[in-house]
C-alpha positions as CSV (number, residue, x, y, z in Angstrom):
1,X,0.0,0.0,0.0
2,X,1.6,3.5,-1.0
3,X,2.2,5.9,1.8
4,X,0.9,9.6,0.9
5,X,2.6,13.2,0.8
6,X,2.0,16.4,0.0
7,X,3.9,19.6,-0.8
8,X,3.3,23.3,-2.0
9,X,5.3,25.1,-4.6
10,X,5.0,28.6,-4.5
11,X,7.4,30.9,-5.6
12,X,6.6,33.6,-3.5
13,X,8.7,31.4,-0.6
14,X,12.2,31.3,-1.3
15,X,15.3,30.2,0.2
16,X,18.0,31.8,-2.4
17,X,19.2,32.2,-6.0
18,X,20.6,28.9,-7.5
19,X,24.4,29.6,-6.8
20,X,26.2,28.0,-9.9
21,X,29.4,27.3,-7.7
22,X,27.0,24.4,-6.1
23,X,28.0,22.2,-8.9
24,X,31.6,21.8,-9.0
25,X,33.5,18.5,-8.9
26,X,37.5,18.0,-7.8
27,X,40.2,17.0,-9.9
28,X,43.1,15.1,-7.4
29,X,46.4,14.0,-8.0
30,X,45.4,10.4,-6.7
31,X,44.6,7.2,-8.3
32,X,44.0,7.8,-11.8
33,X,42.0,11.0,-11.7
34,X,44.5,12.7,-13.3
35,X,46.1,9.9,-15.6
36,X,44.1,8.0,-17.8
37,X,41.3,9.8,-16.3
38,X,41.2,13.4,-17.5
39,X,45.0,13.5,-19.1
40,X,46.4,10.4,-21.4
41,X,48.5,11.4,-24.3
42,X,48.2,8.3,-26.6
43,X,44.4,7.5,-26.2
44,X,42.8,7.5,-29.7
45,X,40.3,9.9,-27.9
46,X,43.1,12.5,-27.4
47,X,43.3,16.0,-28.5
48,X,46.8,17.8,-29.2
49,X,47.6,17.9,-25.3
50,X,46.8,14.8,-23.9
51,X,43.5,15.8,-22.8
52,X,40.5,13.2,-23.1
53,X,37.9,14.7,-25.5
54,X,35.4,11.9,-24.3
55,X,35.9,12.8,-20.7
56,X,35.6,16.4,-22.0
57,X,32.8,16.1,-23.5
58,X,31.1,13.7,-20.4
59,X,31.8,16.3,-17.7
60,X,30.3,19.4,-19.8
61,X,27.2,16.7,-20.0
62,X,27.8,16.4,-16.5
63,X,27.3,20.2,-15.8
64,X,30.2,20.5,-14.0
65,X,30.7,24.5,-13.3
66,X,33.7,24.7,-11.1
67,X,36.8,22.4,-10.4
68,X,39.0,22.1,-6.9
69,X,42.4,21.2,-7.8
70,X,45.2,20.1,-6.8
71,X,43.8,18.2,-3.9
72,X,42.7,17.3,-1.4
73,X,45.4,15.3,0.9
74,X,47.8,15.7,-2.2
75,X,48.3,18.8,-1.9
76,X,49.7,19.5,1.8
77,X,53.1,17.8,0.3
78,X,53.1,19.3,-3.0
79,X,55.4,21.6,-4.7
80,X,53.5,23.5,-7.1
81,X,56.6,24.7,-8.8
82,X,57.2,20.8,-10.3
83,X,54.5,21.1,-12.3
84,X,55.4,23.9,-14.6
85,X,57.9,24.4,-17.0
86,X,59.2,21.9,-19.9
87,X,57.8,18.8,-19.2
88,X,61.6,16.9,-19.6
89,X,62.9,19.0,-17.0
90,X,59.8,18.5,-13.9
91,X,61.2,16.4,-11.6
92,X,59.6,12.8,-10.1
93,X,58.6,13.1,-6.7
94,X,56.9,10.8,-4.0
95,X,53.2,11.6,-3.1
96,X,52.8,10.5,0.3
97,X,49.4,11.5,0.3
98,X,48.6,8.3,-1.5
99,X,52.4,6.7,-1.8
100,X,52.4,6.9,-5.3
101,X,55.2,8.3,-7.8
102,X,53.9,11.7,-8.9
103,X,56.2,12.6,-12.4
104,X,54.8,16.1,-12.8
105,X,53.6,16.0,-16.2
106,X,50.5,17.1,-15.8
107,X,50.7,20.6,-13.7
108,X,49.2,23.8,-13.1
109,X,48.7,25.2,-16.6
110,X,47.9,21.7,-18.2
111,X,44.9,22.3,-15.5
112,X,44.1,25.4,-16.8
113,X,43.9,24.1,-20.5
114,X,41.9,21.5,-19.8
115,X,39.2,23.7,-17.1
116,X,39.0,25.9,-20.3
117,X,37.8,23.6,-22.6
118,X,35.8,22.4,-19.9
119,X,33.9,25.3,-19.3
120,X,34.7,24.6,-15.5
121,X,35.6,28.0,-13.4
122,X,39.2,26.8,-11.3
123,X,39.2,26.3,-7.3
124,X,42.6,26.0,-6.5
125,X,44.0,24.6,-3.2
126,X,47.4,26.0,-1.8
127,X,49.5,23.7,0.4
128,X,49.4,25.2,3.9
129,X,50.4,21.5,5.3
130,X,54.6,21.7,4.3
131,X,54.8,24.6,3.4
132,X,53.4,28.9,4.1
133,X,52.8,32.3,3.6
134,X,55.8,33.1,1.1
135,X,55.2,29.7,-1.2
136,X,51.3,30.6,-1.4
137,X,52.2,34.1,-2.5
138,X,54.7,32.7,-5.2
139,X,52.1,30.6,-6.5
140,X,49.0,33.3,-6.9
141,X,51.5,36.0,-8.5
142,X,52.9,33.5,-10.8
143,X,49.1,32.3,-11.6
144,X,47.7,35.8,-11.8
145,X,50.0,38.8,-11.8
146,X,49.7,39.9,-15.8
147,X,53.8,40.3,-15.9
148,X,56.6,42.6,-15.3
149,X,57.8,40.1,-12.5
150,X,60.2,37.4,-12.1
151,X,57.0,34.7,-11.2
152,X,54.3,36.2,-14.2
153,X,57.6,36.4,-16.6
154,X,58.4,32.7,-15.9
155,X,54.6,32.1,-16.5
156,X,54.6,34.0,-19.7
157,X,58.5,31.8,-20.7
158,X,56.0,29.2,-20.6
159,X,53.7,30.1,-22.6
160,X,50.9,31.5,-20.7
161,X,51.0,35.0,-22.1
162,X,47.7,36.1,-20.1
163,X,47.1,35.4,-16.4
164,X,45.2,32.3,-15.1
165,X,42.9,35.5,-13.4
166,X,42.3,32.4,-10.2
167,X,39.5,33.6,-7.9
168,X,38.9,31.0,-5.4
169,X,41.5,29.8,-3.3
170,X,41.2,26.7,-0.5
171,X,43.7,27.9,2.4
172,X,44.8,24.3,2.6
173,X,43.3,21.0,3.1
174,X,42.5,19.0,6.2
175,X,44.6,20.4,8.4
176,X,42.7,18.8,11.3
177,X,43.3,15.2,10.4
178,X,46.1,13.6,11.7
179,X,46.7,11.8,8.3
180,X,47.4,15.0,6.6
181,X,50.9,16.5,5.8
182,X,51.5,19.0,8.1
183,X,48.7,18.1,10.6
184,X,47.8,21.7,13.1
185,X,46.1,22.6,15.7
186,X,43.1,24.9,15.4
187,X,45.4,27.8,16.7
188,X,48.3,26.7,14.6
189,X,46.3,26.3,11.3
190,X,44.4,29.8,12.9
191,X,47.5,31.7,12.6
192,X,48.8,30.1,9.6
193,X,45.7,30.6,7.9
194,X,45.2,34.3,8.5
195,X,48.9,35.5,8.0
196,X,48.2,33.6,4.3
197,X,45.0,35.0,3.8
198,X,46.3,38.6,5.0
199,X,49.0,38.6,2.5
200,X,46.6,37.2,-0.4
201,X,43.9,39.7,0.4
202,X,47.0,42.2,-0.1
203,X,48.0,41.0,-3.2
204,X,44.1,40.9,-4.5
205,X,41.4,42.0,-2.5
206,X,39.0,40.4,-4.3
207,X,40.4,37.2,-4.0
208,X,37.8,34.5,-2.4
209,X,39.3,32.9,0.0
210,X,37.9,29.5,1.7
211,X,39.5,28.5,5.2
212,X,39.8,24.7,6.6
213,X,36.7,23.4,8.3
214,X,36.4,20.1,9.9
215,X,37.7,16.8,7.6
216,X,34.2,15.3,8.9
217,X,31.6,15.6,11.5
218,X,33.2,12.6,13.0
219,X,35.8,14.2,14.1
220,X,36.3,14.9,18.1
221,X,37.1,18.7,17.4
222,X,34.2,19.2,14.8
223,X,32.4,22.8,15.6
224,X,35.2,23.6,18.3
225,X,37.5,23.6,15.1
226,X,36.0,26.1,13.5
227,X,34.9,28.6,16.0
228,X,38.7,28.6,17.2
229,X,39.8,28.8,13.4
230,X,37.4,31.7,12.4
231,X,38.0,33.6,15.5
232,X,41.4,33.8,13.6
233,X,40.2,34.5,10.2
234,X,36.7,35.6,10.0
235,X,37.1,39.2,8.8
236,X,39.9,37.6,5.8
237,X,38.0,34.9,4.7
238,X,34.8,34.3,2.3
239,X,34.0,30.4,3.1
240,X,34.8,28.0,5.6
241,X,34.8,24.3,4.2
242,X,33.0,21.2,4.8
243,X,33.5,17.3,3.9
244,X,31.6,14.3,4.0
245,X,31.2,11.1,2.6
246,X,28.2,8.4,3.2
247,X,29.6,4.7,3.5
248,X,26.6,2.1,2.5
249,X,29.2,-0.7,3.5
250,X,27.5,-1.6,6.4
251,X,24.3,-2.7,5.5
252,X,22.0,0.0,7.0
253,X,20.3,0.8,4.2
254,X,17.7,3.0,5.9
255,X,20.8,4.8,7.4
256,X,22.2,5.3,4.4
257,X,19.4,6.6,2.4
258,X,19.0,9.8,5.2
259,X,22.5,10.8,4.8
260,X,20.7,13.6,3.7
261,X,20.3,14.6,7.2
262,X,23.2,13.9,8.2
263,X,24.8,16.9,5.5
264,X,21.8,19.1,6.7
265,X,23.1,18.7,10.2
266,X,26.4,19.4,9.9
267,X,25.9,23.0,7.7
268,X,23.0,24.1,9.9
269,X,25.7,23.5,12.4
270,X,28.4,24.9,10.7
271,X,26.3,28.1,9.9
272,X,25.1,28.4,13.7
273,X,28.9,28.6,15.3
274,X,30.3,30.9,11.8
275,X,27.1,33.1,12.9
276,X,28.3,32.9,16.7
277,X,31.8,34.0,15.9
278,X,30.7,36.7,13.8
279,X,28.3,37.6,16.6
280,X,31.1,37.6,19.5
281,X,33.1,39.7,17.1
282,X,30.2,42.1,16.5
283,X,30.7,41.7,12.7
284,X,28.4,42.5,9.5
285,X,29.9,39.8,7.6
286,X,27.7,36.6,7.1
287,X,30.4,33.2,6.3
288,X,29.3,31.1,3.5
289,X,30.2,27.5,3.6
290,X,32.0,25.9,0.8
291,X,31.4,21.7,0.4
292,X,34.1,21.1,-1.2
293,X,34.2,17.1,-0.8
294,X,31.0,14.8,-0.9
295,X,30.1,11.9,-2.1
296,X,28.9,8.3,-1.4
297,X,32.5,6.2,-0.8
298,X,32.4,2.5,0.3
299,X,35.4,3.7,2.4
300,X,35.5,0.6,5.2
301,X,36.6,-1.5,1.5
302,X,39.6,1.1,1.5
303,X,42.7,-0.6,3.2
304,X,44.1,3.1,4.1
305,X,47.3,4.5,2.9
306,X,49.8,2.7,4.9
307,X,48.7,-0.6,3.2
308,X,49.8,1.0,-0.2
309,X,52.4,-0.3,-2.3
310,X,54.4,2.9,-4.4
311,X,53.4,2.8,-7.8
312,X,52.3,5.2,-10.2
313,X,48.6,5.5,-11.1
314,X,47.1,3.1,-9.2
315,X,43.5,2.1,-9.2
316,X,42.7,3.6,-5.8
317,X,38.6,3.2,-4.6
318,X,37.3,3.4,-8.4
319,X,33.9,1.7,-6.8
320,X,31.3,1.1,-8.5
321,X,28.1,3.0,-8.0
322,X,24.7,1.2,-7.8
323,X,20.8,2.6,-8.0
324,X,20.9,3.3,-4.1
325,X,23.6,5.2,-4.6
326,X,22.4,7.2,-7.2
327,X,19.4,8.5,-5.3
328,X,21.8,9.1,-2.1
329,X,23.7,11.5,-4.1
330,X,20.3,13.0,-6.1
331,X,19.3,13.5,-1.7
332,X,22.8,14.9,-1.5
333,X,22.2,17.3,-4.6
334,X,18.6,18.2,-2.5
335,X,20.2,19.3,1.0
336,X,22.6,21.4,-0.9
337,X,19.8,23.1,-2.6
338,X,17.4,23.6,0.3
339,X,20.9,25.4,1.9
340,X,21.7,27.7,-0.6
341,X,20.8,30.5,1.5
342,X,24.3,29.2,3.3
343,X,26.2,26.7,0.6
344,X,28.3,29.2,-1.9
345,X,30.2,26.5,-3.4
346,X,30.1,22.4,-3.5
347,X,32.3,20.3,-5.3
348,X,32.2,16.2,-5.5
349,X,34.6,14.3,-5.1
350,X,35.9,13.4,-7.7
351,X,35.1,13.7,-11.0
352,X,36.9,10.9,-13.0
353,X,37.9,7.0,-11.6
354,X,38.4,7.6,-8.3
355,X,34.9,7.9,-6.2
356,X,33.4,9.0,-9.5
357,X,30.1,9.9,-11.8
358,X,33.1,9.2,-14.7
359,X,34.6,5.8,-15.2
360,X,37.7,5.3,-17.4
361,X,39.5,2.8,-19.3
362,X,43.6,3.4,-20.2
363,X,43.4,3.4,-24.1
364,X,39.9,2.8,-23.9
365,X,35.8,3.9,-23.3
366,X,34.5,6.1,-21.3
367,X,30.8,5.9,-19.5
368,X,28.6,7.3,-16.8
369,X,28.2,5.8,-13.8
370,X,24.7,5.8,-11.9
371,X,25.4,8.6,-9.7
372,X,26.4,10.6,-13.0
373,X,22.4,10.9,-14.1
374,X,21.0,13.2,-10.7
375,X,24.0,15.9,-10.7
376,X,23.9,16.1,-14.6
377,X,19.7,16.8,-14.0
378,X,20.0,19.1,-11.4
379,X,22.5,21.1,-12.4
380,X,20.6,21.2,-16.0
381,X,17.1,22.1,-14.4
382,X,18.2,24.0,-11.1
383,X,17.6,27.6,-12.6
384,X,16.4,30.9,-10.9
385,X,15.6,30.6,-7.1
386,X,15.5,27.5,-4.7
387,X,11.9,27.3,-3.2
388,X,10.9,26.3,0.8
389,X,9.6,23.0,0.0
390,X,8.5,21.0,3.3
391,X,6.6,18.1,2.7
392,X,4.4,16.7,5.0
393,X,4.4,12.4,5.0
394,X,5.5,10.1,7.1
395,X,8.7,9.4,8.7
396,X,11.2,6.6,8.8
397,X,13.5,5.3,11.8
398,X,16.9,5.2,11.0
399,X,19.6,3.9,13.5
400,X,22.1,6.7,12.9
401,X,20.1,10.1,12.3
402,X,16.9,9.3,14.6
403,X,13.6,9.5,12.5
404,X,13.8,11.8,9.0
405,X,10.9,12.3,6.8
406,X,10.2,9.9,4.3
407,X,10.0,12.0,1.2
408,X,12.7,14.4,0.6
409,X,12.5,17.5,-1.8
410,X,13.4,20.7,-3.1
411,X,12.7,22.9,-6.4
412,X,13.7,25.8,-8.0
413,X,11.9,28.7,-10.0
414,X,13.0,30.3,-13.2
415,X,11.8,34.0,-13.2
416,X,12.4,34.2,-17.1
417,X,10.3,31.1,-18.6
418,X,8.2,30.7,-15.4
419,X,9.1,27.1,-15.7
420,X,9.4,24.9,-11.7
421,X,11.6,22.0,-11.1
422,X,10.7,19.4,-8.6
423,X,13.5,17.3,-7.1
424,X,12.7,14.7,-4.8
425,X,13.4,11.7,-3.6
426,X,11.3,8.1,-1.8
427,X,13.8,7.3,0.9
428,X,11.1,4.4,1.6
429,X,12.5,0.9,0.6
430,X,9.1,-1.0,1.1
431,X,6.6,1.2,-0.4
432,X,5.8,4.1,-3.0
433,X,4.6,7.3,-1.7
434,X,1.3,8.5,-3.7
435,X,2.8,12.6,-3.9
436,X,0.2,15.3,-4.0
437,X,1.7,18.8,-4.9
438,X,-0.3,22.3,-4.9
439,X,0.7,24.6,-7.4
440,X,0.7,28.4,-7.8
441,X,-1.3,28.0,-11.2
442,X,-2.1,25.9,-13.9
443,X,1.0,24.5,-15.3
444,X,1.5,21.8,-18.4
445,X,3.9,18.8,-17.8
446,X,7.6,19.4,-19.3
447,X,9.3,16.1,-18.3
448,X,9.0,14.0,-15.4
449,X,12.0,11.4,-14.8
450,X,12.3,9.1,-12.3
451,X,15.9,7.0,-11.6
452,X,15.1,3.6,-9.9
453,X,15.0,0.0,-11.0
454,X,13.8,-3.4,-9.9
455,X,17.5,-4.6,-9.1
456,X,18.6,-1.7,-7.0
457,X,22.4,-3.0,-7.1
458,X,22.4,-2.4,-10.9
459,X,25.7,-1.1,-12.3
460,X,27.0,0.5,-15.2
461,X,30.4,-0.8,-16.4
462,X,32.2,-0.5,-19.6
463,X,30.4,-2.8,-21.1
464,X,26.5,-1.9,-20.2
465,X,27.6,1.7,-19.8
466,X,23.8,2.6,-19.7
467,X,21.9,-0.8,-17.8
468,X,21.3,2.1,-15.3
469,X,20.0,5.4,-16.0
470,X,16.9,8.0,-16.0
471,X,13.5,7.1,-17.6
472,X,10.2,8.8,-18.3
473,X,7.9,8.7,-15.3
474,X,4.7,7.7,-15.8
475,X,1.4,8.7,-13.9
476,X,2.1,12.3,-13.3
477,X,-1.4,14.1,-13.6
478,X,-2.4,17.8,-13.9
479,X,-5.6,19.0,-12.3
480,X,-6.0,22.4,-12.2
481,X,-3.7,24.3,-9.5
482,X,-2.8,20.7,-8.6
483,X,-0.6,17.7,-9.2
484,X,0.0,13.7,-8.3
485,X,2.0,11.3,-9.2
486,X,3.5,8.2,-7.7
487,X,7.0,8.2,-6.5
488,X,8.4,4.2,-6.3
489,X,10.6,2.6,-3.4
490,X,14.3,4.3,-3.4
491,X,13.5,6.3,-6.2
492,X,14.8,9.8,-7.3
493,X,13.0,12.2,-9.5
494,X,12.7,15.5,-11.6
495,X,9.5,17.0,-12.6
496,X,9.2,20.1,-14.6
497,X,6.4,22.4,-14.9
498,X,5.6,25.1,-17.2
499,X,3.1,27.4,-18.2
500,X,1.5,27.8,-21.6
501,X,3.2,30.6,-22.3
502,X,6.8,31.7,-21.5
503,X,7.1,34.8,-18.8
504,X,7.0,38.7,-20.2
């Protein structure tokens, strides 16, 4: 027997303007992101430098708009400096982010190349684990000061006549986990963290800089982190970061399906102590939060670095994403939405191979994974402004997030073509939800997708690159100022609604 719902769309109740920066992705030096993911001079799909014109061409499908590079854990150990320059002369070094060998030939500028023909806007990360205040500076004047100095003339020697014109810049990554190069305190990484961002906002005053949150909500210092960090920073930093990933390894599938909640949690927390800081400080400033890492990872099948043997590109957690997954990450996609009041900028991680919506072959195909089809329709449909969608329905028990509502949603409103987009999602696994949404007028039906399946392991692998993808819905009626449809078990969604006529 289907459970019921019901929600209102009205546009008059909003939450905030669709921020594009919401759909990023991350491009690391680990595993084979990098290398036969996005770079592979030789593959028959290659363009004139190395790039992958199918993975090119998938992650403008993809709607990717901004890209966080180098890292990541990669980058508190990294010397930006081997990464430019003639490719003969960059030196080999050892990653011991992910002990693997790290020969340098793909660096800085081959990133910008390839986030041009992308269409992706660049989020770099500057290593504040090994290094400071002096190498960041190096790095932002050699990426954006036009020339006339040593670092823009050595960028302009090699053949980057025009500045890289970087906007976004992580102030490090991690810092608080133990596992990272150059591990801090929150009053070491404080300091650290505000001389960089003092000098930066020197250099550039319209620089955007993002400052190191908590690595996860796990962790025994999350909150007190960043109230200690922003008490440093808040006045010379734009963001404060966030990560998380959802691990369905352990069977609680109910769990799992909420993670949802678990994401809304940590940024209404998150926003609550950036607001208390700014409060103690008597400041006018309002901290956005910048998600820079999320994603589903089976992360309990990960050995951990230490287990690692030093090699070069090795297949490091490529897992493979099922149906359930998919709709955790279209949940994901939701909770970032129904925060954009707060969320300035989300990226996740990553975008090819390694926790991925791409999948990669050396020297051969390229194909979607499950969780590729909810990020490509949202960031398609999500235009305008994100709408206060509450549904009422029932509610599910879960053993790690208490109870959370069964049905969980979000849409957006485009001023200039009038048109709504519906996302939501059936966290149910026993039963469909019969969904009853009012309207502000009479709309006509644009499309209505629905991503589920019978077999909700299904994969897509090189060789059924598209066993699991979006279909047309069916049942979704119009009556007048109101709609219906059915919504099945684990089930994600997109319903667009338009009127007759486009807006004046």
């Amino acid at each position: 027997m289907a459970t019921t719902a019901r929600l209102t769309l009205d546009p008059a109740f909003r939450i905030g303007p669709v921020e594009p920066r919401l759909f990023g992705s991350f491009v690391e030096h680990m595993g084979r992101c990098v290398y036969t993911g996005v770079f592979e001079p030789g593959h028959p799909a290659a363009d004139a430098d190395g790039l992958r014109t199918d993975v090119l061409e998938l992650t403008r499908e993809l709607g990717v708009t901004l890209v966080r590079y180098p890292g990541g854990n990669f980058v508190s150990n990294y010397r930006w400096e081997d990464g430019v320059g003639p490719v003969e002369n960059r030196p080999a070094r050892l990653d011991l982010a992910w002990r693997s060998l790290e020969d340098n030939r793909f660096g800085l500028n081959e990133f910008m190349v390839w986030a041009a023909k992308a269409g992706v806007e660049p989020m770099m990360a500057l290593n504040l684990g090994t290094r400071g205040v002096a190498e960041a500076l190096e790095l932002v004047e050699y990426a954006n000061y036009p020339g006339g100095t040593r670092l823009s003339d050595l960028r302009r020697a090699h053949g980057f006549d025009r500045p890289h014109d970087v906007r976004l810049w992580c102030l490090g990554n991690e810092l608080d986990g133990p596992w990272q190069m150059g591990h801090k305190t929150a009053a070491e990484y404080g300091r650290l963290a505000a001389e960089t961002a003092r000098a930066l906002k020197r250099f550039d005053p319209g620089l955007s800089l993002v400052a190191c949150g908590s690595s996860n909500s796990a962790m025994p210092t999350f909150g007190a982190w960043e109230a200690e960090v922003l008490e440093a920073t808040y006045e010379m930093v734009d963001h404060v970061s966030l990560h998380a990933y959802y691990d369905p390894s352990d069977g609680d599938v109910d769990s799992f399906l909420a993670s949802g909640a678990d994401m809304d949690h940590m940024i209404r927390s998150i926003a609550a102590t950036a607001d208390h800081v700014g409060a103690r400080l008597r400041s006018r400033k309002k901290i956005k939060l910048s998600f820079d890492e999320w994603n589903v990872w089976y992360q309990s099948r990960f050995p951990g670095e230490a287990a690692l043997d030093w090699t070069e590109r090795p297949r490091l957690i490529e897992d493979a994403y099922d149906v359930t997954d998919a709709v955790v990450v279209g949940s994901l996609l939701i909770t970032l939405l129904r925060n954009a009041d707060r969320v300035g900028v989300a990226c996740q991680a990553q975008l090819a191979n390694v926790i991925a919506p791409i999948r990669t072959e050396p020297g051969g195909p390229a194909w979607r994974q499950s969780i590729f089809h909810p990020f490509a329709l949202t960031a398609r449909h999500a235009r305008g402004q994100v709408l206060r969608v509450e549904p009422e329905c029932a509610t599910i028990a879960t053993a790690k997030h208490g109870d959370v509502p069964a049905i969980w949603a979000t849409a957006t409103y485009d001023e200039t073509t009038g048109e709504l987009a519906l996302f939501v999602v059936n966290r149910d696994r026993r039963e469909p939800c019969a969904l009853e949404v009012a309207l502000p007028g009479e709309l006509r039906p644009v499309e209505h997708l629905e991503l589920t399946d019978d077999d909700l392991s299904a994969v897509n692998t090189a060789e059924t690159p598209d066993r699991v993808r979006p279909r047309p819905g069916t049942g979704l009626r119009l009556r007048g100022r109101r709609a219906s449809l059915t919504l099945p078990p684990v089930s994600w969604s997109v319903i667009r609604l338009a009127p007759d006529s486009p807006q004046e």
